[in-house]
C-alpha positions, 0 to 999 in steps of 0.5 A, spaced: 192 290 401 193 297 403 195 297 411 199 302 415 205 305 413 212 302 415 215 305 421 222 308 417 216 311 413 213 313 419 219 317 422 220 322 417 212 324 416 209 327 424 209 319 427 205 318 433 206 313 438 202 311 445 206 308 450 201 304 454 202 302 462 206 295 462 202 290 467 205 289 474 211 284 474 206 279 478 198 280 474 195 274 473 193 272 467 186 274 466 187 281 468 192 281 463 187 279 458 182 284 461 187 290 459 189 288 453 183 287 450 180 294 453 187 297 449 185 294 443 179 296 442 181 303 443 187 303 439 183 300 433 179 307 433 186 310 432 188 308 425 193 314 425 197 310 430 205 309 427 207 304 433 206 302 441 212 304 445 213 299 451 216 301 457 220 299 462 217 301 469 223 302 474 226 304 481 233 305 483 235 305 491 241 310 493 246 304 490 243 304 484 239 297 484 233 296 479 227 294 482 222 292 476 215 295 477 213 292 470 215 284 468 219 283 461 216 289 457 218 284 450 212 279 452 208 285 452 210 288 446 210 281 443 202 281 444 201 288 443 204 287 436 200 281 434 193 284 436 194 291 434 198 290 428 203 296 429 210 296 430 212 295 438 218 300 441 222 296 446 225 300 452 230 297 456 234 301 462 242 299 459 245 302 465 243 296 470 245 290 466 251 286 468 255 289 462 256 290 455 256 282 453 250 281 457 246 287 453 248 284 446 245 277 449 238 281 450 239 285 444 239 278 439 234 275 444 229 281 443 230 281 435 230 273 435 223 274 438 221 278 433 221 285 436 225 290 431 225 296 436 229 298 442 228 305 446 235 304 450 236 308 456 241 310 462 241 310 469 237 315 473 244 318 476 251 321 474 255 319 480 253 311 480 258 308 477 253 302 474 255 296 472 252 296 464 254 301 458 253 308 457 247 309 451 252 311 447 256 305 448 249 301 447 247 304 441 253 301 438 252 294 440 245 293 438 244 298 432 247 292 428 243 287 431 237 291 431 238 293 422 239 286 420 232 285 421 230 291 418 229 294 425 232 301 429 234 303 436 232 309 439 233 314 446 230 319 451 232 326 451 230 330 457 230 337 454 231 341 461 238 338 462 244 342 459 247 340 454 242 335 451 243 337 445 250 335 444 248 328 448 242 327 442 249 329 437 253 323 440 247 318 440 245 320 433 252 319 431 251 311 434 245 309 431 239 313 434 234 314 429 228 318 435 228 320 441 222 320 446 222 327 450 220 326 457 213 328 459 212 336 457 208 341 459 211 347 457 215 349 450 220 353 451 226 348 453 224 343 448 224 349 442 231 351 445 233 343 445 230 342 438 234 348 436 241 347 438 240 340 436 238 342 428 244 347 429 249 341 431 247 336 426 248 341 421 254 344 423 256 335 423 253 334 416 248 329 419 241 328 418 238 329 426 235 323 428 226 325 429 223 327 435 217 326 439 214 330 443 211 325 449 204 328 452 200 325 459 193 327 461 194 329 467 188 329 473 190 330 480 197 332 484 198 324 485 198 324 477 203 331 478 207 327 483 208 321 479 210 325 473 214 328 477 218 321 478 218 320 472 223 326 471 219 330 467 218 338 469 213 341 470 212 349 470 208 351 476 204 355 472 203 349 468 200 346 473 196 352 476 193 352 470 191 344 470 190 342 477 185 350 478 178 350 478 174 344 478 177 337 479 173 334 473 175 339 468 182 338 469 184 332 464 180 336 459 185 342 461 191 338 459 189 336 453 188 343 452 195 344 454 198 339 451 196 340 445 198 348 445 205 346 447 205 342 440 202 347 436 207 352 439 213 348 438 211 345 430 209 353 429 216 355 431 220 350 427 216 351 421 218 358 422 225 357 424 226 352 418 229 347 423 230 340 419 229 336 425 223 330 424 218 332 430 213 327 431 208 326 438 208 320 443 202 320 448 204 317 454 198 313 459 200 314 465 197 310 470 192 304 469 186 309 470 187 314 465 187 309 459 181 312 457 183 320 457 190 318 454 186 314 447 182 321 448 189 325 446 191 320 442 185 321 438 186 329 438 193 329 437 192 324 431 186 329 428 192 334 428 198 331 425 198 331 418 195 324 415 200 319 414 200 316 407 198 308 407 203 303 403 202 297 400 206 292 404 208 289 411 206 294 416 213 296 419 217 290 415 221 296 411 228 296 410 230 300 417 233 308 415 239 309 411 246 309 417 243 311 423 223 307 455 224 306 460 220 309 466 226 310 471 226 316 475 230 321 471 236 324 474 241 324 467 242 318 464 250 317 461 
C-alpha cells in the first residue's frame, strides 16, 4: 500500500507542517468533535501535508507562571494523528515544569501514548530563574526517550534575537533534528539566521538540524496584535503593505507575502549553496482563520517540491541518524 513518506524522510526533502489552534482547556466535547471534523476535512485535501505540529497556548505573569489557554496538547494530537494519518508534533514549554525529573516523566508518558514527536520550548524571559531545565538541558533528556520509539525532538528559533545561531549550534549538538521559526513576515533575519547557522555547523563538522519557515494569514490588527504576542516581528512596511486598502483583500495580501518571503529566502539559499534543510510550517492562528490558514497551506504545498511516497508506516521510520508552544516570546534559555 503507498501512503505518505516517513517524518525522518520528510525532514530532508522541503517538509510541510500546519499547526492547527488547540481547543480551549474547557470546550466541551461536542465542539471539540466540530472542530476536529472541519480540520480533517481540509486536511484531507492536502495530501503533501508531512505532519500536524500541536501547540501549547500559554501566558507567563511578571513571576513567570504558566496559565494554560490550551488543554493537554497530547490528546489533541493523539486524535489528530488517529484521524489525519500524519505524524503529531508535540509542544511543550519545559521552562515551567517542576524540574528535569518531572519532564523526563512527561516525556516517557508522551512516547507511552503513542506520540514519538516533541517541540521543546523555554520561558518567555532571561531574567526568571524557572523551575524547569534550559532546551538544551531537555533536549538531552528526551532525545533518548523520544529515539527508542523511532521518534525525535525539536525546538523554536526566533530569528531576530542575536546569536540565535549559536543558541540552534547548541540545540542542534543535543538532539534537535528542526527548528519551527516564529511567524515570519520578512526575509532579511531569517537569511542571516540560516546563514550563520549553516556556516556554524560546517565549521563544527555536523549536519544542520532543517528549518521551517512558519507563516500565518493575517487579516486585521487584532490578528497583528496576537501575533505580535507570539513573539513574532512584524516589519512596518510589512504590515502597511497587508493591512492597507480593502480589509477584505488583506488575507489575500498575506498569502502574497508569505509566499514572497519563501520564494526569497529558498532563492538565496540555493544561490548561496547553504546545506541547511528548509521546509514550511503554516500556522492558523485564531479559530476564524482555519479556512484562510488550509488555503496557504494549499499554496504552499503547489509550491514545495513534491514529496515522494513510501511503501510502509507513514512515520514509523527509524528517527534520523544522531541527532511549540505558543508563549509569549521573549528569549527562551
Amino acid at each position: 500500500m503507498t501512503t505518505h513518506r516517513p517524518f525522518p524522510e520528510a525532514l530532508r526533502s522541503h517538509p510541510l507542517f500546519f499547526e492547527p489552534v488547540p481547543p480551549p482547556a474547557r470546550l466541551n466535547p461536542a465542539r471539540l468533535e466540530e472542530r476536529v471534523e472541519a480540520l480533517v476535512r481540509l486536511l484531507a485535501e492536502v495530501p503533501r501535508l508531512d505532519a500536524i505540529d500541536v501547540p501549547e497556548l500559554v501566558d507567563e505573569n511578571h513571576e513567570g507562571k504558566p496559565y494554560y489557554r490550551s488543554a493537554d496538547p497530547r490528546a489533541f494530537a493523539r486524535i489528530l494523528e488517529a484521524r489525519i494519518g500524519r505524524p503529531a508534533l508535540v509542544n511543550r514549554v519545559v521552562a515551567y515544569l517542576a524540574s528535569g525529573s518531572a519532564l523526563e516523566r512527561w516525556a516517557e508518558e508522551t512516547a507511552g501514548q503513542g506520540l514519538r514527536y516533541a517541540v521543546l520550548v523555554g520561558g518567555a524571559s532571561r531574567y526568571i530563574p524557572y523551575p524547569g531545565p534550559s532546551v538544551v538541558d531537555a533536549n538531552r533528556t528526551c532525545r533518548p526517550i523520544f529515539q527508542r520509539v523511532g521518534g525525535a525532538v525539536g525546538n523554536i528559533a526566533i530569528p531576530q534575537r542575536t546569536g540565535e545561531a549559536h543558541r540552534m549550534l547548541s540545540k542542534t549538538r543535543v538532539g534537535a533534528t528542526f527548528f519551527t521559526t516564529q511567524i515570519l513576515f520578512d526575509s532579511d533575519l531569517v537569511l542571516q539566521m540560516v546563514r550563520q547557522y549553516d556556516l556554524l555547523c560546517r565549521q563544527a563538522a555536523i549536519p544542520p538540524a532543517t528549518v521551517l519557515l512558519s507563516f500565518a494569514p493575517l487579516a486585521d490588527e487584532q490578528d497583528a496584535e496576537f501575533i505580535r504576542w507570539l513573539g513574532a516581528d512584524i516589519p512596518e512596511a510589512a504590515e502597511r503593505a497587508i493591512l492597507a486598502g480593502d480589509d477584505a483583500e488583506a488575507v489575500r495580501r498575506s498569502e502574497t507575502r508569505a509566499l514572497d518571503v519563501w520564494a526569497a529566502v529558498d532563492r538565496s539559499v540555493r544561490d548561496h549553496e547553504v546545506d541547511v534543510p528548509l521546509g514550511v510550517n503554516v500556522e492558523q492562528v485564531s479559530a476564524r482563520h482555519l479556512e484562510p490558514a488550509v488555503h496557504l497551506l494549499r499554496e504552499f504545498a503547489d509550491r514545495l517540491p513534491a514529496g515522494t511516497p513510501t511503501d510502509g508506516s507513514s512515520g514509523r521510520a527509524p528517527g534520523p541518524p544522531a541527532a511549540a508552544a505558543r508563549t509569549p516570546a521573549g528569549p527562551p534559555r
